[in-house]
C-alpha positions as CSV (number, residue, x, y, z in Angstrom):
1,X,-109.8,43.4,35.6
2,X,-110.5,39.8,35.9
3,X,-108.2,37.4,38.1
4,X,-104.5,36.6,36.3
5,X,-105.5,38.8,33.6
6,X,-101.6,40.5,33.6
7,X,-99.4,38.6,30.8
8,X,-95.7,38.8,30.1
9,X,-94.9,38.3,26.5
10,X,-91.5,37.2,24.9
11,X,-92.2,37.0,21.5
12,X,-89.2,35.5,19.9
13,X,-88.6,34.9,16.1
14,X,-89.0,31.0,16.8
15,X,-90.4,30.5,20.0
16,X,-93.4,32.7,22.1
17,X,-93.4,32.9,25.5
18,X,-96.7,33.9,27.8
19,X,-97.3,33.6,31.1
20,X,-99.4,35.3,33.8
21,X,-97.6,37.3,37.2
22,X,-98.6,34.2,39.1
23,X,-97.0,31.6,36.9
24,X,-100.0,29.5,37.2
25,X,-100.0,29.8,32.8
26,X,-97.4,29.2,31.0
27,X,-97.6,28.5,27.3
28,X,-94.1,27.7,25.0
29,X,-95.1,27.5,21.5
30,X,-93.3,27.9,18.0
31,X,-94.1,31.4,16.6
32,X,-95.9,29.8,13.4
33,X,-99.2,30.0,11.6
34,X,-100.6,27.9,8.7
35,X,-102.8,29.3,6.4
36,X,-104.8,27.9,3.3
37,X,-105.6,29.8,0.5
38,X,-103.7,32.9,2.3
39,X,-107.1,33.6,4.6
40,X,-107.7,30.4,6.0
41,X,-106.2,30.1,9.3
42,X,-105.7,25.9,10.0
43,X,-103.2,25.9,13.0
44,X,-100.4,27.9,14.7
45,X,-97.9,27.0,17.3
46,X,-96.3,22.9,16.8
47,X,-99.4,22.3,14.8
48,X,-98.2,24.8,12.6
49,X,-94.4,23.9,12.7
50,X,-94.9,21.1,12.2
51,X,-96.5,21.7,8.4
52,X,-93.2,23.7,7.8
53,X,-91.8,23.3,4.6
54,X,-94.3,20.3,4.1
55,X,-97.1,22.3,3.1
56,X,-99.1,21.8,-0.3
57,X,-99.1,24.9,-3.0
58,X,-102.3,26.6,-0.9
59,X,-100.6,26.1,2.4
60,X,-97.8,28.4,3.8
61,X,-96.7,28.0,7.3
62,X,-94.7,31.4,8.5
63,X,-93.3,33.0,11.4
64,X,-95.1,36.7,11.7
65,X,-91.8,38.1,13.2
66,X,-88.9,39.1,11.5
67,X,-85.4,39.8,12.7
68,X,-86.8,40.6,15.9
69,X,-89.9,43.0,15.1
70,X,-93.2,41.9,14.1
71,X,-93.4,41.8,10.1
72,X,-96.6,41.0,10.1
73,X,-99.1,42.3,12.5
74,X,-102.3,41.0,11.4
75,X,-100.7,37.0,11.6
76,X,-99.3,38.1,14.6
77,X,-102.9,39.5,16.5
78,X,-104.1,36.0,15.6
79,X,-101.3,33.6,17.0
80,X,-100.9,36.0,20.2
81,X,-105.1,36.3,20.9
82,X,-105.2,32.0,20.1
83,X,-102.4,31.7,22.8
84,X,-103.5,33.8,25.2
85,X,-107.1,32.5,25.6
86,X,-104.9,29.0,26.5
87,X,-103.7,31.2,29.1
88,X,-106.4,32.8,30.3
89,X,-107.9,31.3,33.5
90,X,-111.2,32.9,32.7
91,X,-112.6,34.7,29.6
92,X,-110.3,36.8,28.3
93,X,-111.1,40.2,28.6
94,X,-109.1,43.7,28.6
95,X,-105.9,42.3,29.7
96,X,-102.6,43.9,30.5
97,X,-99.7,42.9,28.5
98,X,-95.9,43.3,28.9
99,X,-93.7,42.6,25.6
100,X,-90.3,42.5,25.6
101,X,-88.5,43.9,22.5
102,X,-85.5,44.4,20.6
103,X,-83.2,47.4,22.2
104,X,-82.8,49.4,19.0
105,X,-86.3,49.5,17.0
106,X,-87.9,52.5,15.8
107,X,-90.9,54.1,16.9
108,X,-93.0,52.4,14.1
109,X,-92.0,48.8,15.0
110,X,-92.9,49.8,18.2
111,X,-96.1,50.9,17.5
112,X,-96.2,47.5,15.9
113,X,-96.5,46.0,19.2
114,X,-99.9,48.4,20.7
115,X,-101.7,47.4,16.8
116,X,-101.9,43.6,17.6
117,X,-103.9,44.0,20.6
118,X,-106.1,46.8,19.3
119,X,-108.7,43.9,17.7
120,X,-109.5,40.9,18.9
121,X,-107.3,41.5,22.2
122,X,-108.4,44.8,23.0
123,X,-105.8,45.0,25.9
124,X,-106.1,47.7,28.6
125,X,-102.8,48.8,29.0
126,X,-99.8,47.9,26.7
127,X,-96.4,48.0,28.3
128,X,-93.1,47.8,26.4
129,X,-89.4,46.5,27.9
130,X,-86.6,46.7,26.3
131,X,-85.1,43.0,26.0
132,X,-81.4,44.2,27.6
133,X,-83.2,45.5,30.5
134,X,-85.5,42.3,30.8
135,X,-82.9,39.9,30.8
136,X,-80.8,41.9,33.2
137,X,-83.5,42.3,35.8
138,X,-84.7,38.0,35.1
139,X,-80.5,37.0,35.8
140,X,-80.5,39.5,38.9
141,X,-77.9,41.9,37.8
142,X,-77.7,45.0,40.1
143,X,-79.2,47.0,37.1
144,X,-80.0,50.0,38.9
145,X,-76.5,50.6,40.9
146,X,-74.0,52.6,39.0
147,X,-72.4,49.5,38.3
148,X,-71.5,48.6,34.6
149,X,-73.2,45.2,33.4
150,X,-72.8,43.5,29.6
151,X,-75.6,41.3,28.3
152,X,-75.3,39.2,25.0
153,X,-78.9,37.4,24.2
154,X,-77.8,35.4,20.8
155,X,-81.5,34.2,19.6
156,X,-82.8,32.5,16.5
157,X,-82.5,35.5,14.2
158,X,-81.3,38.4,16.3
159,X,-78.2,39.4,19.2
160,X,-78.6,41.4,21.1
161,X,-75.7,43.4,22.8
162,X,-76.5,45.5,25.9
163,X,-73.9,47.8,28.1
164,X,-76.2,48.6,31.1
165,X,-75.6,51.5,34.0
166,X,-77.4,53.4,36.2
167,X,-80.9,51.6,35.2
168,X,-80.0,52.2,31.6
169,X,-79.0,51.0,28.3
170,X,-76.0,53.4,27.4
171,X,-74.9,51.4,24.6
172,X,-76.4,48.5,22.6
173,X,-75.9,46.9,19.1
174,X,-78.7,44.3,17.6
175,X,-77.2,42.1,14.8
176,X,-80.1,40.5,12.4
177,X,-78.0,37.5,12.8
178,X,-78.4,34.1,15.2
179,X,-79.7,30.6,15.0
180,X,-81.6,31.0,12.0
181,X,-78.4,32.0,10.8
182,X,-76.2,29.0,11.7
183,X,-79.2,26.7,10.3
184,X,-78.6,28.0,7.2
185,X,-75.1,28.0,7.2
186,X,-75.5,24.3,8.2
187,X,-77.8,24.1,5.1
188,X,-74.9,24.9,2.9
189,X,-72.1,22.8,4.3
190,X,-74.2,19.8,3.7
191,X,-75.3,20.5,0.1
192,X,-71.7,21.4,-0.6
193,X,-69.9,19.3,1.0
194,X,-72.2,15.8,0.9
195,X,-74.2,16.6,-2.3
196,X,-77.5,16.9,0.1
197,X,-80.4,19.4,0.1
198,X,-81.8,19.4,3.6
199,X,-84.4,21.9,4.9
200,X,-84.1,24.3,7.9
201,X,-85.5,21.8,10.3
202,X,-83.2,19.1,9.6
203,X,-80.3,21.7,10.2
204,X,-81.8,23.1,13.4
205,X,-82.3,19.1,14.4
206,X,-78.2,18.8,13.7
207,X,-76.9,22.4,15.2
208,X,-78.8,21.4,18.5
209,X,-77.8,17.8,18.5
210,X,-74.0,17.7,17.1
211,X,-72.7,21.8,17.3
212,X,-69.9,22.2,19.3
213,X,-67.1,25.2,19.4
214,X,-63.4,24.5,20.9
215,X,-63.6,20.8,21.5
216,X,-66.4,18.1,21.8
217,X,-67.7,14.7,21.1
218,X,-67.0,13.5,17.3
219,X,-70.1,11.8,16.7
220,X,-72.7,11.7,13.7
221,X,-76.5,12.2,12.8
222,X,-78.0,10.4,9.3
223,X,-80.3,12.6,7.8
224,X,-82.2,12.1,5.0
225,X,-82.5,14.9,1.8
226,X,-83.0,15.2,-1.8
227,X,-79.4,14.3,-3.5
228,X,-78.4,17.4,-5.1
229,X,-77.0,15.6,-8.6
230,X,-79.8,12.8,-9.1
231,X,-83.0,14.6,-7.7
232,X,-83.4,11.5,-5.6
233,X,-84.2,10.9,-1.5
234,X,-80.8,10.3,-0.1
235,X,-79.9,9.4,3.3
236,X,-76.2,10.6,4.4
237,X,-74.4,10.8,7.9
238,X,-73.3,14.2,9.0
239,X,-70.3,14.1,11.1
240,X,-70.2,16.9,14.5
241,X,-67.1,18.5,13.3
242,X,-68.8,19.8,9.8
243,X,-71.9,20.8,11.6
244,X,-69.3,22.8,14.3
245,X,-67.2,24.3,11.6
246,X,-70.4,25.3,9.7
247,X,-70.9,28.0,12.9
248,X,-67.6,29.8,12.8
249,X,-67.7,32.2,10.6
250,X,-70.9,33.9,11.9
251,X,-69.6,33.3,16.0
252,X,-66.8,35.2,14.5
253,X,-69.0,38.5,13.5
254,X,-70.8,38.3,16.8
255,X,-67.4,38.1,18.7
256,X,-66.1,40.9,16.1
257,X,-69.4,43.4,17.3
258,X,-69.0,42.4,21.0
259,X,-65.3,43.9,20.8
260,X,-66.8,46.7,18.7
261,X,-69.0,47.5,21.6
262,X,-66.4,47.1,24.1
263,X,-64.1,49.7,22.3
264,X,-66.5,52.6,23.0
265,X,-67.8,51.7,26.2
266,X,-66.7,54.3,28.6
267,X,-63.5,53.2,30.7
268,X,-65.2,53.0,34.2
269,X,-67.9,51.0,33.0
270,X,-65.7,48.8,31.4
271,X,-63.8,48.3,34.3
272,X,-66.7,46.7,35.8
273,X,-67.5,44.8,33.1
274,X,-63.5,43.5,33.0
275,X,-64.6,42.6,36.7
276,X,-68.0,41.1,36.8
277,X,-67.7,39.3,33.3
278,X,-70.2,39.3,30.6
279,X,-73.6,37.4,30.7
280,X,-74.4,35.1,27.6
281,X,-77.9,34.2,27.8
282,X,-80.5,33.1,24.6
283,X,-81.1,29.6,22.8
284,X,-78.0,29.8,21.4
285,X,-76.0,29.7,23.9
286,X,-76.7,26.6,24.8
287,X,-73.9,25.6,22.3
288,X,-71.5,23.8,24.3
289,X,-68.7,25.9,25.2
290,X,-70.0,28.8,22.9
291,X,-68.9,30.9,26.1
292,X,-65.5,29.7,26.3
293,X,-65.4,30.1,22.6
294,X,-66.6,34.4,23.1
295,X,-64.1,34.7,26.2
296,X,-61.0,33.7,24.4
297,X,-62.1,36.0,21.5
298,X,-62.7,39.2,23.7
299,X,-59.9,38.5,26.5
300,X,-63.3,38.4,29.2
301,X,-65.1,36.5,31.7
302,X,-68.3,35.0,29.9
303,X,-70.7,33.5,31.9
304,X,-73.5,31.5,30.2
305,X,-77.2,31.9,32.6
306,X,-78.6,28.9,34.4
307,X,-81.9,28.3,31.6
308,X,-81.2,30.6,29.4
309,X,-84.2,30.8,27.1
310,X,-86.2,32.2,30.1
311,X,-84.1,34.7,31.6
312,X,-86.6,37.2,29.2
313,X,-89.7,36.2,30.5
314,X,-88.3,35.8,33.8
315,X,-87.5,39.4,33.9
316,X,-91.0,40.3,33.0
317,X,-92.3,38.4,35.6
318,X,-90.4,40.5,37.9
319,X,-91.3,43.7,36.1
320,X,-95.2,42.5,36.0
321,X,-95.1,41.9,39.7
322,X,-93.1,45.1,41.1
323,X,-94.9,47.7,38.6
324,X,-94.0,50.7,41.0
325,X,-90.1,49.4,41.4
326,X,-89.7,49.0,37.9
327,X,-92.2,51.4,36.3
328,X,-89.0,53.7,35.1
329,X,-88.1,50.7,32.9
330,X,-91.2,50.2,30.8
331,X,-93.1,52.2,28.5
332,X,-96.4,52.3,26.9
333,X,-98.1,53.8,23.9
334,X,-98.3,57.4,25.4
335,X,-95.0,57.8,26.5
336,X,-94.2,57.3,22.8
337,X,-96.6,59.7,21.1
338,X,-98.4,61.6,23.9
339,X,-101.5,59.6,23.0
340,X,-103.2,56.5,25.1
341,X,-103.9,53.5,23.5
């Protein structure tokens, strides 16, 4: 095995994540590809992104994963082999990977995960961890004590609940819901309420610039869109409080599954949980005062993590670097089907 050649990977539904146990690469990147006549492969990453939804008829630009699993796995072996010969220090060769995925997928969008990195890649060992489990072990929760933890990870298209004891998921709920979500709820508001068709960019641009919950500053972002009556380009300013109310109803379903999963988790570990609070950690909880917003709805301590779009890969790292310690936590292709990759 060549030098650095160990990788964690967070995949994401917007964002990918790489980097190496040492931290010397580390590569952000949109999850997108561009394609031209549906086998020409022109960019991926920003490159890519930034052709999204301005493409020509022979051009789409698409994120290979899909509510948190990988839709499509032959887009997805190419944007993951590009980015990981960025990382690689050296040639590439045989590498060891470490994905992080979604806490409830089945055994065929697991074996999802081994498929990408049986061409180009040609990994030597595939390891999968469960996304719970990696941010627990990247925020430092005492994961393996018989202790009761709660993890919410709100992402761009998935949240994902996790009730952790003993070293283990007991319970966990993934809702195909997140920021993809509120963009298009944004989406909405604006063309009903201002007469304005904006695209999923410009609504990301105004959730991460104006979104608020509870109270914040009332302050405005002009976008420009196609006016929904004339056809026309229109310019129009979006005022904070429309963008914030735009949010509600779907922080109200993920507050409304978070007491769902609170109601059948087993007294003692709740107890914990009542004591220790519950950890909010994803791109979306950035939102100011999102975890006020949770708390009040659920009667609980929420606690938003320090960075929170890398407590994932963080957790990784620590996986990748203490295999022995945290072997228990991971699993590969054979401990799925009896069979090695």
């Amino acid at each position: 095995m060549l030098f650095h050649n160990t990788y964690g990977v967070d995949m994401g539904n917007d964002t990918i994540k790489i980097s190496d146990r040492d931290e010397r690469k580390f590569l952000m990147e949109r999850n997108v590809i561009a394609i031209r006549d549906q086998t020409h492969v022109i960019a991926v990453g920003q490159k890519a992104f930034e052709m999204y939804e301005k493409t020509p008829v022979n051009v789409e630009a698409t994120c290979p994963m899909a509510g948190g699993v990988i839709a499509d796995t032959q887009n997805m072996e190419i944007v993951l082999w590009k980015f990981l010969k960025k990382c690689a220090a050296f040639r590439m060769r045989h590498p060891q990977i470490y994905f992080a995925v979604p806490n409830n997928i089945s055994e065929v969008e697991k074996r999802a995960y081994f498929s990408t990195l049986k061409g180009r890649i040609k990994a030597k060992k595939v390891f999968l961890v469960e996304k719970g489990i990696a941010d627990a072990v990247g925020m430092e929760l005492p994961i393996e004590e018989q202790r009761g933890s709660m993890v919410i990870n709100i992402g761009a298209q998935t949240t994902e609940i996790s009730v952790i004891c003993g070293g283990k998921i007991i319970l966990s709920k993934t809702l195909k819901i997140g920021g993809k979500s509120m963009d298009e709820s944004i989406a909405t508001m604006v063309r009903r309420n201002f007469n304005l068709s904006i695209g999923m960019k410009t609504a990301e641009v105004l959730k991460n610039n104006l979104a608020y919950l509870l109270e914040g500053e009332e302050k405005e972002m002009r976008v420009w869109g196609v006016n929904t009556l004339s056809g026309l380009p229109r310019e129009a300013a979006i005022p904070a409080s429309a963008v914030s109310f735009a949010l509600l109803e779907i922080l109200e379903e993920i507050t409304a599954n978070i007491k769902s999963v609170v109601e059948r988790t087993p007294p003692q570990i709740l107890q914990d949980i009542k004591r220790s609070g519950i950890y909010l950690t994803g791109g979306v909880s950035m939102i100011p005062n999102i975890a006020d917003f949770i708390r009040l709805e659920i009667e609980t301590r929420v606690y938003p993590v320090q960075y929170p779009i890398f407590s994932t890969i963080r957790g990784l790292l620590k996986i990748m670097n203490e295999p022995k310690k945290y072997r228990k936590y991971t699993y590969s292709l054979k401990d799925l089907t009896g069979k090695m990759m």
